[in-house]
C-alpha positions as CSV (number, residue, x, y, z in Angstrom):
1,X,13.3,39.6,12.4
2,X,11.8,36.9,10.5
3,X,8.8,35.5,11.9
4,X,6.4,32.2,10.7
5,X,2.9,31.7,11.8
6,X,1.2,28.8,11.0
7,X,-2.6,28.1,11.1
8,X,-5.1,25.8,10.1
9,X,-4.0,22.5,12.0
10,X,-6.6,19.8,13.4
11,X,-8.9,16.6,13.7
12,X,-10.1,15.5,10.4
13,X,-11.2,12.3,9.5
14,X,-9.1,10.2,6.8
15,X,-10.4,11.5,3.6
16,X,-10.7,14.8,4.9
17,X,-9.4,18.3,3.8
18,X,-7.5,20.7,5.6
19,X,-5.7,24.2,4.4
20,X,-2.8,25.2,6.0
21,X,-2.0,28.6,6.4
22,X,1.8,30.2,7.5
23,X,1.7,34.4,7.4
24,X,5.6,35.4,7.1
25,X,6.5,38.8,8.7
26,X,8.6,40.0,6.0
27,X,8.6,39.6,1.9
28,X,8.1,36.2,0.7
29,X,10.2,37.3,-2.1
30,X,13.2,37.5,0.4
31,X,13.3,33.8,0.0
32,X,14.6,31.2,-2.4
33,X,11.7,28.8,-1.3
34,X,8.9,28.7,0.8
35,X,8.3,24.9,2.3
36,X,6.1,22.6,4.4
37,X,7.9,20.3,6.4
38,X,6.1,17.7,8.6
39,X,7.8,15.5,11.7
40,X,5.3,12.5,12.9
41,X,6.5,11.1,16.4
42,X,9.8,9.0,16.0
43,X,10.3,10.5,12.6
44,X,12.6,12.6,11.1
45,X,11.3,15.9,10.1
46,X,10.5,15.5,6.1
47,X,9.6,18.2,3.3
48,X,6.1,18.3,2.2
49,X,6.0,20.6,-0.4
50,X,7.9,23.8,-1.7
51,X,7.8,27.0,-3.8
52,X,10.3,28.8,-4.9
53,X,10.3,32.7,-5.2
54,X,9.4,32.0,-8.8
55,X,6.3,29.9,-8.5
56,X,7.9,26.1,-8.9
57,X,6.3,23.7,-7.0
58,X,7.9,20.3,-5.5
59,X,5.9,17.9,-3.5
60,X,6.9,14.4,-1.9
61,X,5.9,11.7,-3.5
62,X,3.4,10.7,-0.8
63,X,1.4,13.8,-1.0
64,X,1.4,14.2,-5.1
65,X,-2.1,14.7,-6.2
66,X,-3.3,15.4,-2.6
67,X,-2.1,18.6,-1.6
68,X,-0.8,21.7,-3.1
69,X,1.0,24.4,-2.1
70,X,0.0,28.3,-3.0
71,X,0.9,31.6,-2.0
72,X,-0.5,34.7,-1.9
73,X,2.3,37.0,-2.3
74,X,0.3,40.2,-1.3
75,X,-0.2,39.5,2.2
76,X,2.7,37.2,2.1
77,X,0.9,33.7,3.0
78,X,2.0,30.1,1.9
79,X,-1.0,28.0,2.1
80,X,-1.2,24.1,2.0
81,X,-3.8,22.5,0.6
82,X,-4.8,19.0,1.7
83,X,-7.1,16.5,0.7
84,X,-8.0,13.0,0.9
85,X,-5.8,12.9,4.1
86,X,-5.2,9.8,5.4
87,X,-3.7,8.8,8.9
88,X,0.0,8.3,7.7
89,X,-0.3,12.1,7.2
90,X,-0.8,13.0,11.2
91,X,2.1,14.7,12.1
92,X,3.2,18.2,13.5
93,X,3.5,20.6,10.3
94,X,6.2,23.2,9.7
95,X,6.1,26.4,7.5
96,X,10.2,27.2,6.3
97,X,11.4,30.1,4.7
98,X,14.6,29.5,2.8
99,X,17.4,31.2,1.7
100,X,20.8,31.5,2.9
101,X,19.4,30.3,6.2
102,X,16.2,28.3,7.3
103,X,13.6,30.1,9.5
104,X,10.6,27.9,11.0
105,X,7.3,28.3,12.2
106,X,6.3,26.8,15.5
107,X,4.2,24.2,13.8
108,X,0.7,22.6,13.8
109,X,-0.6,19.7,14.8
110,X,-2.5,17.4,12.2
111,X,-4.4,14.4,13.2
112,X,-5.7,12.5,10.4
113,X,-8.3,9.6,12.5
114,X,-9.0,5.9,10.5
C-alpha cells in the first residue's frame, strides 16, 4: 500500500524559508510524477511543483524562482524547497504520487505571517 508522509510544515515569517519533506513507502520510480499540491481556505487545491520519474521539473507560475522541488531517490523523499515565502503562499500542502492513479499525503500546514 502506498503511503505519503509529509514534514516540514509551519510559522515563518513572509520572506522566510521552509523545506518540505514527503517520505513515500514504496519506489518513487513507481511513479510518473511526484507533485506538491497546496489548497488555501476557500480554494481549490492547485499544483505547486512536479517531478517526473525522469528528473523534469514544473512549477506554477507563482512559485518560479522561489521554490524547488528535489528528490532523493535513495530513501525515496520529494523535498520542497521554499523561499522568500510570502503570505499568499499559507495554505495546507500536499505531497502526490502519480501514475495511473493519485495517492496523497495527509498534508501540512504552512503559515506564511505579513
Amino acid at each position: 500500500q502506498v503511503q505519503l508522509v509529509e514534514s516540514g510544515g509551519g510559522l515563518v515569517q513572509a520572506g522566510g524559508s521552509l523545506r518540505l519533506s514527503c517520505t513515500a513507502s514504496v519506489n518513487i520510480f513507481s511513479f510518473l510524477f511526484m507533485g506538491w499540491y497546496r489548497q488555501a481556505p476557500g480554494n481549490q487545491r492547485e499544483l505547486v511543483a512536479h517531478i517526473s520519474n525522469r528528473g523534469a521539473t514544473n512549477y506554477t507560475d507563482s512559485v518560479k524562482g522561489r521554490f524547488t522541488i528535489a528528490r532523493d531517490t535513495a530513501k525515496n523523499i520529494v523535498y520542497l524547497e521554499m523561499n522568500s515565502l510570502k503570505p499568499e503562499d499559507t495554505a495546507v500542502y500536499y505531497c502526490a504520487a502519480i501514475s495511473y492513479k493519485t495517492y496523497w499525503g495527509q498534508g501540512t500546514q504552512v503559515t506564511v505571517s505579513s
